[in-house]
C-alpha positions as CSV (number, residue, x, y, z in Angstrom):
1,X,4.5,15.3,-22.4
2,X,0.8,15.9,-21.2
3,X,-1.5,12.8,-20.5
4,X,-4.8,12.4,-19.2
5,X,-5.1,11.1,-15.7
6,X,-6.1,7.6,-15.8
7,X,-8.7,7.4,-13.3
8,X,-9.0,3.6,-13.1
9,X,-5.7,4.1,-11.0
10,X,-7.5,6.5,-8.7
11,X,-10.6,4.4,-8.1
12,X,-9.1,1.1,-7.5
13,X,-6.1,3.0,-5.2
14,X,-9.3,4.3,-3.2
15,X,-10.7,0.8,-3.0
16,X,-7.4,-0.7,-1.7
17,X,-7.0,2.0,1.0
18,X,-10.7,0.9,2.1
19,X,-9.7,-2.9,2.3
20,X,-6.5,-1.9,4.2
21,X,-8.4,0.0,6.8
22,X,-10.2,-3.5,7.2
23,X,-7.8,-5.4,7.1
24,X,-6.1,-3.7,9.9
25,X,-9.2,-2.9,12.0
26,X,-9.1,-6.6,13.6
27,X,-12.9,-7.0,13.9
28,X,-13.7,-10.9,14.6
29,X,-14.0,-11.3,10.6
30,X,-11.6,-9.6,9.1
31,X,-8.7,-11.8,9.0
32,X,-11.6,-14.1,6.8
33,X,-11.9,-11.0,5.0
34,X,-8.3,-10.6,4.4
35,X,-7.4,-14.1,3.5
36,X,-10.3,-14.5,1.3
37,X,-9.5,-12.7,-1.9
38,X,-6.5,-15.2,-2.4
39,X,-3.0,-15.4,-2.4
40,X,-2.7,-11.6,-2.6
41,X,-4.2,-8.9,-0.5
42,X,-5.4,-5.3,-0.8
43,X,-1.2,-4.7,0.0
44,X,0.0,-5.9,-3.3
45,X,-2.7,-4.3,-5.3
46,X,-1.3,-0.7,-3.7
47,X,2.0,-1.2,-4.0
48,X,1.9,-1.9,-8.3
49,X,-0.6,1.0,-8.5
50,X,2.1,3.5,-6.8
51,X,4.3,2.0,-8.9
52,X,2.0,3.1,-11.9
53,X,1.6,6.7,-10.2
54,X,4.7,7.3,-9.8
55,X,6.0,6.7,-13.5
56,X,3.1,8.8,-14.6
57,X,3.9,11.8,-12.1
58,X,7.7,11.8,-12.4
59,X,8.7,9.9,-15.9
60,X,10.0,11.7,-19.0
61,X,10.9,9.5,-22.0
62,X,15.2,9.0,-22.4
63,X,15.9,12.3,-19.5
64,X,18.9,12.0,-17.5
65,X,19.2,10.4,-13.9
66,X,16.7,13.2,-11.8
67,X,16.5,12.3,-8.2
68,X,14.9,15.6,-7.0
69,X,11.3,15.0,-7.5
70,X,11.2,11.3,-6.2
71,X,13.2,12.2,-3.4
72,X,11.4,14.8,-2.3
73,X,8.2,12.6,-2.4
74,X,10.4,10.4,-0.6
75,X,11.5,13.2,2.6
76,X,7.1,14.3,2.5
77,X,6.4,10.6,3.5
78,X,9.4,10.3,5.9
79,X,8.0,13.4,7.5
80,X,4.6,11.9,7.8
81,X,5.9,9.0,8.8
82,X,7.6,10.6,12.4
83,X,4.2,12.1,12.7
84,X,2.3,9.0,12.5
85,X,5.0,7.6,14.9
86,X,3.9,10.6,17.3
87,X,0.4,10.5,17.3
88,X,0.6,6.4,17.3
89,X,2.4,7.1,20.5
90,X,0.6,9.7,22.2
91,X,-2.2,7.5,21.2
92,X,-0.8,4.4,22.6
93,X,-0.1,6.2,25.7
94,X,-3.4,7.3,26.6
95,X,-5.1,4.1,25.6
96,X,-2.8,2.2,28.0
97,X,-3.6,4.1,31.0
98,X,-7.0,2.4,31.1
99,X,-6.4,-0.6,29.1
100,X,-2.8,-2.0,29.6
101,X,-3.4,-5.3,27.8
102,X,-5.0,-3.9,24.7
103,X,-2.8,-5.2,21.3
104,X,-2.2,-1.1,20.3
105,X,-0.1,-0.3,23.4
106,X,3.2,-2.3,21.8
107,X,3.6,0.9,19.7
108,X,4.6,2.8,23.3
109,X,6.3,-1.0,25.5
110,X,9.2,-0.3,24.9
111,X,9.4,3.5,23.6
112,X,8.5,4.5,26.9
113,X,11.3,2.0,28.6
114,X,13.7,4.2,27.0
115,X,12.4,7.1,24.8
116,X,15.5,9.6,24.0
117,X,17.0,6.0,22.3
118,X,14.1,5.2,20.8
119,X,13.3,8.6,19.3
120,X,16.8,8.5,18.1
121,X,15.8,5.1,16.5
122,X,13.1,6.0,15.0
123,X,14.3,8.8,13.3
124,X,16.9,6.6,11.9
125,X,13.8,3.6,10.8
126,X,14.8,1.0,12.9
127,X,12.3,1.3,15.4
128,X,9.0,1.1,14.1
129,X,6.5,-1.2,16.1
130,X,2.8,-2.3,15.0
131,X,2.0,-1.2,11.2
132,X,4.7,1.7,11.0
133,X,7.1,0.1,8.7
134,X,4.7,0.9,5.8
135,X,5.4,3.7,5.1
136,X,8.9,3.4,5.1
137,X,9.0,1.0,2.9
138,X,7.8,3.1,0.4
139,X,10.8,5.9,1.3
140,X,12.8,2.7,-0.2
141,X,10.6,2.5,-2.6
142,X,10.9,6.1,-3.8
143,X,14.7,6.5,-3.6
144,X,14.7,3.4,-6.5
145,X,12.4,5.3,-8.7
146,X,14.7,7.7,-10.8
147,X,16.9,4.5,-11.2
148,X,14.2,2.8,-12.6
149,X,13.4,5.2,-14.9
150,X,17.2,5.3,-16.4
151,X,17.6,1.8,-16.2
152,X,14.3,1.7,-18.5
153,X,15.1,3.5,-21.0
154,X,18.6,2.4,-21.3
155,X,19.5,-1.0,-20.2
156,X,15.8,-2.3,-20.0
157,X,17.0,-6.0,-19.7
158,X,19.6,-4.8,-16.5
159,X,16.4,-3.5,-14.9
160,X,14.8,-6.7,-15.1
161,X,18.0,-8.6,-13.8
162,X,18.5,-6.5,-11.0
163,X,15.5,-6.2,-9.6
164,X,14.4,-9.9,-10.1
165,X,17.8,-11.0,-8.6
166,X,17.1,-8.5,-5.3
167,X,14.4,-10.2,-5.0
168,X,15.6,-13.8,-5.2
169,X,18.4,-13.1,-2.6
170,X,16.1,-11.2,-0.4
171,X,13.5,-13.9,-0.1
172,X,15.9,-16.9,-0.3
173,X,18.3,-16.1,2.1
174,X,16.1,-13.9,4.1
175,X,17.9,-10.7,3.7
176,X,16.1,-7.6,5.3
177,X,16.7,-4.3,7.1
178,X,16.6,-4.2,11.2
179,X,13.3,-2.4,12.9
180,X,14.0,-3.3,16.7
181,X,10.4,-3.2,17.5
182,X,9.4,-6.4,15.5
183,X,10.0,-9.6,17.4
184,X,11.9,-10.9,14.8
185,X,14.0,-7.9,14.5
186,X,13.1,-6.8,10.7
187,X,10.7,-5.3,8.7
188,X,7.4,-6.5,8.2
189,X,7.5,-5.6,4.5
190,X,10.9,-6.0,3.3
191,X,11.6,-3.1,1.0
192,X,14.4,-5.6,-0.9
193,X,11.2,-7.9,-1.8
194,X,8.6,-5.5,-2.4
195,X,10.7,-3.4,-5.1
196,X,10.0,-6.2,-7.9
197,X,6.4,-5.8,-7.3
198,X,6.9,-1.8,-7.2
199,X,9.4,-1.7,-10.3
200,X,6.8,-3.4,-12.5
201,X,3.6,-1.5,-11.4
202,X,6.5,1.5,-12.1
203,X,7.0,0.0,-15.8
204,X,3.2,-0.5,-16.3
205,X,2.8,3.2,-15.6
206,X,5.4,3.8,-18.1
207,X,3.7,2.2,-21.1
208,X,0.6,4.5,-20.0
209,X,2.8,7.7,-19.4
210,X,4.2,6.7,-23.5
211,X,0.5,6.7,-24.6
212,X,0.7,2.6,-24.7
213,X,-2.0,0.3,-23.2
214,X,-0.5,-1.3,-19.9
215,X,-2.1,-4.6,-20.3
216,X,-3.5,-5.2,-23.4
217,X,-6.6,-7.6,-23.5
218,X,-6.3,-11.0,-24.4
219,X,-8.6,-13.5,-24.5
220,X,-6.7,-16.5,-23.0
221,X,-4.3,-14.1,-21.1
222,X,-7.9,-13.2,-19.1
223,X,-9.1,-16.3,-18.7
224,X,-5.8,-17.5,-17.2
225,X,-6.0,-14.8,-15.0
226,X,-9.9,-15.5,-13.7
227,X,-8.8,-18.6,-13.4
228,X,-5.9,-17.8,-11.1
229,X,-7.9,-15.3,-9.3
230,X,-10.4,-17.5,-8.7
231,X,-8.9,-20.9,-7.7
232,X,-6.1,-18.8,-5.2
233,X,-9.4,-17.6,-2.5
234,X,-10.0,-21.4,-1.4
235,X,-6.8,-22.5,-1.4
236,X,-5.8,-19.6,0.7
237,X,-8.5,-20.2,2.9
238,X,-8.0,-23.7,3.2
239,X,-4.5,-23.0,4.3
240,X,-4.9,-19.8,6.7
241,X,-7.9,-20.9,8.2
242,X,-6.7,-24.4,8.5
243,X,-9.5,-25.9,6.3
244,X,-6.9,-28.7,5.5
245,X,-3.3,-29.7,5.8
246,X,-1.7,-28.6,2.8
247,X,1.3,-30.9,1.8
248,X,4.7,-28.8,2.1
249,X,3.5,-26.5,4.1
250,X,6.9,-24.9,4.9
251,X,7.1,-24.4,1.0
252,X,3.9,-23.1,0.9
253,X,4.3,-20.3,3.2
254,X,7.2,-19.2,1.8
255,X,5.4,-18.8,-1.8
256,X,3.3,-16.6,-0.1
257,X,5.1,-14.7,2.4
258,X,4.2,-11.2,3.2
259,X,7.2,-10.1,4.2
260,X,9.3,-11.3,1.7
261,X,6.4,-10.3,-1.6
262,X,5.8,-14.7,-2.3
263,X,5.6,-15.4,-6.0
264,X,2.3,-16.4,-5.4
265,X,1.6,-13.0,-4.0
266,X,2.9,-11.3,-7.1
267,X,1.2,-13.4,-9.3
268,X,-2.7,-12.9,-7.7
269,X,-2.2,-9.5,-7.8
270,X,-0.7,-9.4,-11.4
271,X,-3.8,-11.2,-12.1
272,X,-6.5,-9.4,-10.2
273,X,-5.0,-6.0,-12.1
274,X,-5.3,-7.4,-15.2
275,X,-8.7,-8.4,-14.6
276,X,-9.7,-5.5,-13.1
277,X,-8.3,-2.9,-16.2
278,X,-10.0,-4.9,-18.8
279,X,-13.3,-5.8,-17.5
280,X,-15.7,-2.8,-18.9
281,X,-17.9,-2.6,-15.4
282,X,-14.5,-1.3,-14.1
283,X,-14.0,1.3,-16.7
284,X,-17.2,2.7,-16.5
285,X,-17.0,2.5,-13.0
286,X,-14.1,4.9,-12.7
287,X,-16.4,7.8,-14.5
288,X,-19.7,7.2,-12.3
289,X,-20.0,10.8,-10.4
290,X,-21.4,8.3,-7.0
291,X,-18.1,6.9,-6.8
292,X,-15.7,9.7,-7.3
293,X,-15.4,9.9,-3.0
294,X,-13.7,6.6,-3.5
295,X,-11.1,7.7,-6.7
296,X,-10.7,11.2,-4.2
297,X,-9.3,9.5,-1.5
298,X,-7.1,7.5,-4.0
299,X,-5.9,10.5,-5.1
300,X,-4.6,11.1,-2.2
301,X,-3.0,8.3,-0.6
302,X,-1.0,9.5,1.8
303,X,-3.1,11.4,4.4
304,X,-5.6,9.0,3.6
305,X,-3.3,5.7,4.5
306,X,-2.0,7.7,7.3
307,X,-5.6,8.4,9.2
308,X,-6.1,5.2,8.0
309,X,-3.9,3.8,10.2
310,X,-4.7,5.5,13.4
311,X,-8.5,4.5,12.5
312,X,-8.2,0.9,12.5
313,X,-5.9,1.6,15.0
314,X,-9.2,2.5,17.3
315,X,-11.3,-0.2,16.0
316,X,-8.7,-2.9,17.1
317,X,-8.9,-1.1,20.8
318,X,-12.5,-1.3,20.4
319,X,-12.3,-4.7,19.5
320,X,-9.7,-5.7,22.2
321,X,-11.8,-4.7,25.0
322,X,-15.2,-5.7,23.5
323,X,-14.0,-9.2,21.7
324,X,-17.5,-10.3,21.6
325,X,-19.1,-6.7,20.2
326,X,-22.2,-8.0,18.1
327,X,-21.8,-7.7,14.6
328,X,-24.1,-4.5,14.0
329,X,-21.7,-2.6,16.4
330,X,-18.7,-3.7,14.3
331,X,-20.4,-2.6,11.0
332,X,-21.2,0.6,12.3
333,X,-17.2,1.1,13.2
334,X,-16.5,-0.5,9.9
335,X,-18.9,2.2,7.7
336,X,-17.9,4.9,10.3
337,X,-14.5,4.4,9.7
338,X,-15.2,4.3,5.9
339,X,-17.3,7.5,5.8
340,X,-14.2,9.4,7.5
341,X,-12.1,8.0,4.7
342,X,-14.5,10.1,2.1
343,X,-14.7,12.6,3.7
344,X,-11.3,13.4,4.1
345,X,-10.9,12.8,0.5
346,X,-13.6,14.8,-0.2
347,X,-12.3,17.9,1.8
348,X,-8.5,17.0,0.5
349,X,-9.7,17.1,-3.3
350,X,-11.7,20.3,-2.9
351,X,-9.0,22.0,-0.9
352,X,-6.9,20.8,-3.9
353,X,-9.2,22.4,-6.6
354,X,-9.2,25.9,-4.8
355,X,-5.5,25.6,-4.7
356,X,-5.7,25.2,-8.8
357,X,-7.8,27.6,-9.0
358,X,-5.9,30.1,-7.3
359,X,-2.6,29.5,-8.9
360,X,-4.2,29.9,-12.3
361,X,-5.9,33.4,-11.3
362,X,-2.6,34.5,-10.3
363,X,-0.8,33.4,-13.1
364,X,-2.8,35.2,-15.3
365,X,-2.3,38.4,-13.4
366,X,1.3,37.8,-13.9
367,X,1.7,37.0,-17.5
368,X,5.6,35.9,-17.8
Protein backbone atom coordinates (compact mmCIF):
# COMPACT_ATOMS: atom_id res chain seq x y z
CA UNK A 1 0.00 0.00 0.00
CA UNK A 2 1.54 3.40 -1.26
CA UNK A 3 0.95 6.61 0.95
CA UNK A 4 2.10 10.06 0.66
CA UNK A 5 4.67 11.08 3.09
CA UNK A 6 3.14 13.12 5.69
CA UNK A 7 5.45 15.94 6.00
CA UNK A 8 3.94 17.51 9.21
CA UNK A 9 5.89 14.37 10.76
CA UNK A 10 9.13 15.59 9.16
CA UNK A 11 8.88 19.20 10.10
CA UNK A 12 7.90 18.95 13.63
CA UNK A 13 10.67 15.84 14.03
CA UNK A 14 13.16 18.58 12.74
CA UNK A 15 11.90 21.08 15.28
CA UNK A 16 12.21 18.64 18.17
CA UNK A 17 15.86 17.68 17.21
CA UNK A 18 16.54 21.63 17.38
CA UNK A 19 14.97 21.87 20.97
CA UNK A 20 17.03 18.77 22.05
CA UNK A 21 20.23 20.23 20.85
CA UNK A 22 19.15 23.10 23.34
CA UNK A 23 18.14 21.47 25.78
CA UNK A 24 21.34 19.58 26.11
CA UNK A 25 23.73 22.44 25.25
CA UNK A 26 23.57 23.77 29.03
CA UNK A 27 23.77 27.52 28.23
CA UNK A 28 22.74 29.56 31.54
CA UNK A 29 18.98 29.60 30.09
CA UNK A 30 18.23 26.57 28.86
CA UNK A 31 17.14 24.60 31.63
CA UNK A 32 14.29 27.79 31.64
CA UNK A 33 13.99 26.85 28.16
CA UNK A 34 13.44 23.27 28.76
CA UNK A 35 11.09 23.46 31.63
CA UNK A 36 9.11 26.14 30.05
CA UNK A 37 6.96 24.42 27.47
CA UNK A 38 5.27 22.41 30.37
CA UNK A 39 5.01 19.17 31.76
CA UNK A 40 6.45 17.65 28.53
CA UNK A 41 9.65 18.34 26.64
CA UNK A 42 10.97 18.26 23.11
CA UNK A 43 11.76 14.21 24.36
CA UNK A 44 8.25 13.15 24.39
CA UNK A 45 7.24 14.92 21.33
CA UNK A 46 10.19 12.62 19.43
CA UNK A 47 9.51 9.63 20.85
CA UNK A 48 5.38 9.55 19.56
CA UNK A 49 6.56 10.93 16.15
CA UNK A 50 9.06 7.75 15.77
CA UNK A 51 6.40 5.94 16.78
CA UNK A 52 4.28 7.47 13.89
CA UNK A 53 7.42 6.83 11.39
CA UNK A 54 7.94 3.76 12.15
CA UNK A 55 4.25 2.35 11.48
CA UNK A 56 4.26 4.28 8.27
CA UNK A 57 7.77 2.78 7.10
CA UNK A 58 7.34 -0.85 8.26
CA UNK A 59 3.35 -1.53 8.68
CA UNK A 60 1.25 -3.70 6.31
CA UNK A 61 -2.45 -4.13 7.23
CA UNK A 62 -3.23 -8.05 8.95
CA UNK A 63 0.85 -9.45 7.65
CA UNK A 64 2.38 -11.97 9.76
CA UNK A 65 4.94 -11.32 12.69
CA UNK A 66 8.10 -9.67 10.39
CA UNK A 67 10.98 -8.76 12.64
CA UNK A 68 13.53 -8.19 9.77
CA UNK A 69 13.07 -4.70 8.85
CA UNK A 70 12.57 -3.24 12.45
CA UNK A 71 15.34 -5.13 13.58
CA UNK A 72 17.60 -4.16 11.34
CA UNK A 73 16.69 -0.41 11.99
CA UNK A 74 17.30 -1.64 15.36
CA UNK A 75 21.29 -3.24 14.71
CA UNK A 76 21.90 0.54 12.29
CA UNK A 77 21.21 2.56 15.61
CA UNK A 78 23.05 0.05 17.87
CA UNK A 79 25.91 0.54 15.48
CA UNK A 80 25.74 4.30 15.73
CA UNK A 81 25.33 4.09 19.02
CA UNK A 82 29.11 2.39 19.74
CA UNK A 83 30.30 5.13 17.44
CA UNK A 84 28.81 7.87 19.41
CA UNK A 85 30.21 6.09 22.48
CA UNK A 86 33.76 6.41 20.60
CA UNK A 87 33.87 9.69 19.54
CA UNK A 88 32.04 10.85 22.92
CA UNK A 89 35.15 9.28 24.34
CA UNK A 90 37.87 10.32 22.26
CA UNK A 91 36.15 13.54 22.74
CA UNK A 92 36.00 13.39 26.47
CA UNK A 93 39.60 12.51 26.44
CA UNK A 94 40.98 15.33 24.85
CA UNK A 95 38.83 17.89 26.52
CA UNK A 96 40.05 16.52 29.92
CA UNK A 97 43.57 17.03 29.32
CA UNK A 98 43.07 20.82 29.61
CA UNK A 99 39.98 20.94 31.50
CA UNK A 100 39.60 18.08 34.06
CA UNK A 101 36.60 19.52 35.88
CA UNK A 102 34.46 20.22 32.89
CA UNK A 103 30.73 18.27 33.29
CA UNK A 104 31.60 16.23 29.62
CA UNK A 105 34.68 14.32 30.98
CA UNK A 106 32.18 11.66 33.08
CA UNK A 107 31.70 10.06 29.69
CA UNK A 108 35.71 8.87 29.97
CA UNK A 109 36.00 8.76 34.57
CA UNK A 110 35.61 5.78 34.74
CA UNK A 111 36.10 4.22 31.04
CA UNK A 112 39.53 5.07 31.37
CA UNK A 113 39.88 3.43 35.07
CA UNK A 114 39.19 0.30 33.36
CA UNK A 115 38.60 0.34 29.61
CA UNK A 116 38.74 -3.45 28.16
CA UNK A 117 35.62 -3.90 31.04
CA UNK A 118 34.06 -1.06 30.04
CA UNK A 119 34.21 -1.55 26.31
CA UNK A 120 32.92 -5.00 27.03
CA UNK A 121 30.09 -3.12 28.89
CA UNK A 122 29.22 -0.99 26.59
CA UNK A 123 28.89 -3.31 23.89
CA UNK A 124 26.55 -5.08 26.07
CA UNK A 125 24.42 -1.36 27.01
CA UNK A 126 25.09 -1.24 30.47
CA UNK A 127 27.58 1.28 30.39
CA UNK A 128 26.46 4.31 28.90
CA UNK A 129 27.36 7.65 30.86
CA UNK A 130 26.08 11.38 30.04
CA UNK A 131 23.18 11.33 27.27
CA UNK A 132 24.20 7.79 25.69
CA UNK A 133 21.32 5.81 26.84
CA UNK A 134 19.15 7.48 24.16
CA UNK A 135 19.71 5.84 21.74
CA UNK A 136 19.39 2.72 23.17
CA UNK A 137 16.38 3.10 24.28
CA UNK A 138 15.14 3.29 21.05
CA UNK A 139 17.00 -0.29 20.08
CA UNK A 140 14.17 -1.38 22.79
CA UNK A 141 11.99 0.58 21.18
CA UNK A 142 12.49 -1.04 17.82
CA UNK A 143 12.68 -4.70 18.81
CA UNK A 144 8.73 -4.06 20.23
CA UNK A 145 7.60 -2.68 16.88
CA UNK A 146 6.68 -5.89 14.72
CA UNK A 147 4.86 -6.96 18.04
CA UNK A 148 3.03 -3.98 17.94
CA UNK A 149 2.03 -4.29 14.66
CA UNK A 150 0.50 -8.10 15.23
CA UNK A 151 -0.87 -7.29 18.44
CA UNK A 152 -2.83 -4.35 16.41
CA UNK A 153 -4.31 -6.03 14.16
CA UNK A 154 -5.17 -8.94 16.06
CA UNK A 155 -5.73 -8.64 19.69
CA UNK A 156 -5.99 -4.71 19.68
CA UNK A 157 -7.31 -4.58 23.27
CA UNK A 158 -4.10 -7.06 24.52
CA UNK A 159 -1.98 -4.34 23.04
CA UNK A 160 -3.38 -1.75 25.04
CA UNK A 161 -3.23 -3.98 28.33
CA UNK A 162 0.12 -4.91 27.93
CA UNK A 163 1.68 -1.97 27.21
CA UNK A 164 -0.31 0.18 29.70
CA UNK A 165 0.45 -2.50 32.44
CA UNK A 166 4.44 -2.28 31.52
CA UNK A 167 4.10 0.84 32.17
CA UNK A 168 2.35 0.87 35.48
CA UNK A 169 4.86 -1.78 36.94
CA UNK A 170 7.78 0.04 35.57
CA UNK A 171 6.97 3.37 37.01
CA UNK A 172 5.36 2.11 40.30
CA UNK A 173 7.80 -0.15 41.44
CA UNK A 174 10.64 1.38 39.73
CA UNK A 175 11.55 -1.39 37.47
CA UNK A 176 14.52 -0.46 34.88
CA UNK A 177 17.49 -1.96 33.06
CA UNK A 178 21.22 -1.41 34.72
CA UNK A 179 23.71 1.30 32.86
CA UNK A 180 26.67 1.30 35.37
CA UNK A 181 27.58 4.73 34.46
CA UNK A 182 24.51 6.47 35.98
CA UNK A 183 24.77 7.16 39.67
CA UNK A 184 21.71 5.59 40.29
CA UNK A 185 22.74 2.61 38.35
CA UNK A 186 19.79 2.67 35.47
CA UNK A 187 18.72 4.24 32.58
CA UNK A 188 17.95 7.66 32.29
CA UNK A 189 15.00 6.86 29.99
CA UNK A 190 13.61 3.65 30.93
CA UNK A 191 12.78 1.84 27.80
CA UNK A 192 9.85 -0.22 30.07
CA UNK A 193 8.19 3.43 30.51
CA UNK A 194 8.76 5.08 27.35
CA UNK A 195 7.18 2.08 25.09
CA UNK A 196 3.48 3.38 26.05
CA UNK A 197 4.41 6.67 24.77
CA UNK A 198 6.21 4.89 21.63
CA UNK A 199 3.31 2.24 21.07
CA UNK A 200 0.73 4.95 20.72
CA UNK A 201 2.72 7.41 18.46
CA UNK A 202 3.19 3.68 16.64
CA UNK A 203 -0.82 3.26 16.50
CA UNK A 204 -1.24 7.01 15.39
CA UNK A 205 0.99 6.20 12.49
CA UNK A 206 -1.13 3.36 11.81
CA UNK A 207 -4.43 5.08 11.30
CA UNK A 208 -2.30 7.38 8.83
CA UNK A 209 -0.52 4.36 7.11
CA UNK A 210 -4.64 2.90 6.73
CA UNK A 211 -5.48 6.26 4.93
CA UNK A 212 -7.39 7.42 8.41
CA UNK A 213 -6.87 10.87 10.12
CA UNK A 214 -4.72 10.28 13.30
CA UNK A 215 -6.35 12.83 15.37
CA UNK A 216 -9.41 14.06 14.10
CA UNK A 217 -10.40 17.69 15.04
CA UNK A 218 -12.71 18.46 17.62
CA UNK A 219 -13.78 21.35 18.85
CA UNK A 220 -13.79 20.73 22.66
CA UNK A 221 -11.13 17.95 22.31
CA UNK A 222 -8.87 21.23 21.17
CA UNK A 223 -9.75 23.40 23.54
CA UNK A 224 -9.08 20.84 26.31
CA UNK A 225 -5.90 20.42 24.89
CA UNK A 226 -4.89 24.44 24.68
CA UNK A 227 -5.96 24.45 27.80
CA UNK A 228 -3.74 21.67 29.10
CA UNK A 229 -0.94 22.98 27.08
CA UNK A 230 -1.20 26.11 28.33
CA UNK A 231 -1.88 25.88 32.11
CA UNK A 232 1.13 22.88 32.36
CA UNK A 233 4.30 25.84 31.42
CA UNK A 234 3.65 27.82 34.82
CA UNK A 235 3.00 25.13 36.83
CA UNK A 236 6.13 23.42 35.63
CA UNK A 237 7.96 26.45 36.12
CA UNK A 238 6.68 27.15 39.36
CA UNK A 239 7.81 23.74 40.44
CA UNK A 240 11.37 23.34 38.69
CA UNK A 241 12.39 26.71 39.20
CA UNK A 242 11.06 26.75 42.66
CA UNK A 243 8.55 29.58 42.04
CA UNK A 244 6.53 27.99 44.92
CA UNK A 245 6.22 24.92 47.12
CA UNK A 246 3.87 22.72 45.50
CA UNK A 247 1.88 20.56 48.03
CA UNK A 248 2.87 16.70 47.51
CA UNK A 249 5.74 17.36 45.99
CA UNK A 250 6.98 13.75 46.16
CA UNK A 251 3.69 12.97 44.13
CA UNK A 252 4.31 15.53 41.91
CA UNK A 253 7.59 14.50 40.67
CA UNK A 254 6.70 11.20 40.16
CA UNK A 255 3.73 12.39 37.68
CA UNK A 256 6.35 13.88 35.83
CA UNK A 257 9.28 11.84 35.93
CA UNK A 258 11.54 11.64 32.97
CA UNK A 259 12.78 8.53 33.57
CA UNK A 260 9.87 6.75 34.20
CA UNK A 261 7.57 8.76 30.98
CA UNK A 262 4.98 10.65 34.17
CA UNK A 263 1.40 10.65 33.14
CA UNK A 264 1.63 14.19 33.07
CA UNK A 265 4.47 13.88 30.58
CA UNK A 266 2.29 11.74 28.31
CA UNK A 267 -0.53 13.75 28.54
CA UNK A 268 1.33 17.42 27.48
CA UNK A 269 2.66 15.89 24.75
CA UNK A 270 -0.61 14.09 23.66
CA UNK A 271 -1.86 17.50 23.83
CA UNK A 272 0.77 19.63 22.24
CA UNK A 273 0.54 16.95 19.05
CA UNK A 274 -2.92 17.29 18.80
CA UNK A 275 -2.63 20.90 18.74
CA UNK A 276 0.03 21.06 16.57
CA UNK A 277 -1.71 18.59 13.55
CA UNK A 278 -4.82 20.52 13.63
CA UNK A 279 -3.84 24.03 13.78
CA UNK A 280 -3.74 25.21 9.92
CA UNK A 281 -0.42 27.62 10.37
CA UNK A 282 1.16 24.16 11.04
CA UNK A 283 -0.08 22.50 7.91
CA UNK A 284 0.89 25.07 5.82
CA UNK A 285 3.96 25.38 7.43
CA UNK A 286 5.11 21.88 6.54
CA UNK A 287 4.89 22.92 2.55
CA UNK A 288 6.70 26.42 2.90
CA UNK A 289 10.07 25.72 0.57
CA UNK A 290 12.04 28.26 3.68
CA UNK A 291 11.45 25.63 6.00
CA UNK A 292 12.13 22.44 4.26
CA UNK A 293 16.03 22.49 6.00
CA UNK A 294 14.09 21.95 9.11
CA UNK A 295 11.61 18.83 7.81
CA UNK A 296 15.35 17.59 6.03
CA UNK A 297 16.93 17.07 9.11
CA UNK A 298 13.76 15.39 10.44
CA UNK A 299 13.98 13.17 7.88
CA UNK A 300 16.78 12.07 9.01
CA UNK A 301 16.97 11.66 12.54
CA UNK A 302 19.53 9.66 13.22
CA UNK A 303 22.80 11.29 12.12
CA UNK A 304 21.13 14.35 12.88
CA UNK A 305 20.42 13.34 16.85
CA UNK A 306 23.79 11.80 16.75
CA UNK A 307 25.96 15.18 15.82
CA UNK A 308 23.46 16.52 17.82
CA UNK A 309 24.78 15.12 20.61
CA UNK A 310 28.41 15.72 20.24
CA UNK A 311 27.32 19.49 19.42
CA UNK A 312 25.77 20.32 22.58
CA UNK A 313 28.18 18.27 23.82
CA UNK A 314 30.83 21.31 22.92
CA UNK A 315 28.61 24.03 23.94
CA UNK A 316 28.24 22.54 27.60
CA UNK A 317 32.36 22.58 27.53
CA UNK A 318 32.11 25.96 26.37
CA UNK A 319 29.82 26.83 28.91
CA UNK A 320 31.70 24.95 31.79
CA UNK A 321 34.72 26.92 31.41
CA UNK A 322 33.12 30.27 30.48
CA UNK A 323 29.91 30.12 33.05
CA UNK A 324 29.54 33.71 32.73
CA UNK A 325 29.86 33.90 28.53
CA UNK A 326 27.54 36.97 27.69
CA UNK A 327 24.53 36.12 26.07
CA UNK A 328 25.51 37.24 22.44
CA UNK A 329 28.32 34.65 22.60
CA UNK A 330 25.85 31.90 23.68
CA UNK A 331 23.49 32.79 20.80
CA UNK A 332 25.99 32.67 18.38
CA UNK A 333 26.87 28.86 19.66
CA UNK A 334 23.18 28.33 19.82
CA UNK A 335 22.48 29.46 15.81
CA UNK A 336 26.00 27.91 15.04
CA UNK A 337 25.04 24.80 16.30
CA UNK A 338 21.63 25.16 14.58
CA UNK A 339 22.97 26.08 11.14
CA UNK A 340 25.20 22.74 11.31
CA UNK A 341 22.03 20.85 12.04
CA UNK A 342 20.72 22.14 8.33
CA UNK A 343 23.24 21.76 6.86
CA UNK A 344 23.75 18.28 7.49
CA UNK A 345 20.25 17.74 6.64
CA UNK A 346 20.60 19.52 3.74
CA UNK A 347 23.71 17.56 2.42
CA UNK A 348 22.00 14.15 3.84
CA UNK A 349 18.67 14.82 1.81
CA UNK A 350 20.54 15.67 -1.38
CA UNK A 351 22.97 12.84 -1.09
CA UNK A 352 19.56 10.93 -0.62
CA UNK A 353 17.98 12.29 -3.96
CA UNK A 354 21.15 11.29 -6.08
CA UNK A 355 20.96 7.99 -4.54
CA UNK A 356 17.08 7.86 -6.01
CA UNK A 357 18.04 9.03 -8.85
CA UNK A 358 20.59 6.60 -9.55
CA UNK A 359 18.69 3.50 -8.61
CA UNK A 360 15.89 4.50 -10.92
CA UNK A 361 18.35 5.07 -13.99
CA UNK A 362 19.61 1.74 -13.41
CA UNK A 363 16.55 0.13 -13.03
CA UNK A 364 15.40 1.20 -16.18
CA UNK A 365 18.47 -0.10 -17.86
CA UNK A 366 17.64 -3.34 -16.33
CA UNK A 367 14.07 -3.92 -17.12
CA UNK A 368 13.09 -7.19 -14.98
Amino acid sequence: MGIQREVRIDLLRGITLLLIFIGHAEFTFSATFQHSRGFADASELFVLLAGMSSALAYYRPNADLSLLRPWRRAWRIYLAHLLLFLIMAAFASMVAIEYADTSVVEYVSGFLADPLWRGIQALLLVYMPGDLDILPMYIVLMLWVPFVFVLYDRFPLLLVGISAALWVIAGLGHVNLSNLAQEGGHWYFDPLSWQLIFTIGVVLGIRIRTGRDPLPYNRMAFALAAVFAILAIPMNLAYFLEWAQLPYQGFYRELVSKTNSGPLRIVDALAILYLAWNLDIVKKAARLSWLRPVSMIGRHSLPIFSIGIVLSASASVYMDVNPHAPLGVQMAILFAGCAIHLALGWFLERHRLRSSSTRLQFDGANPA
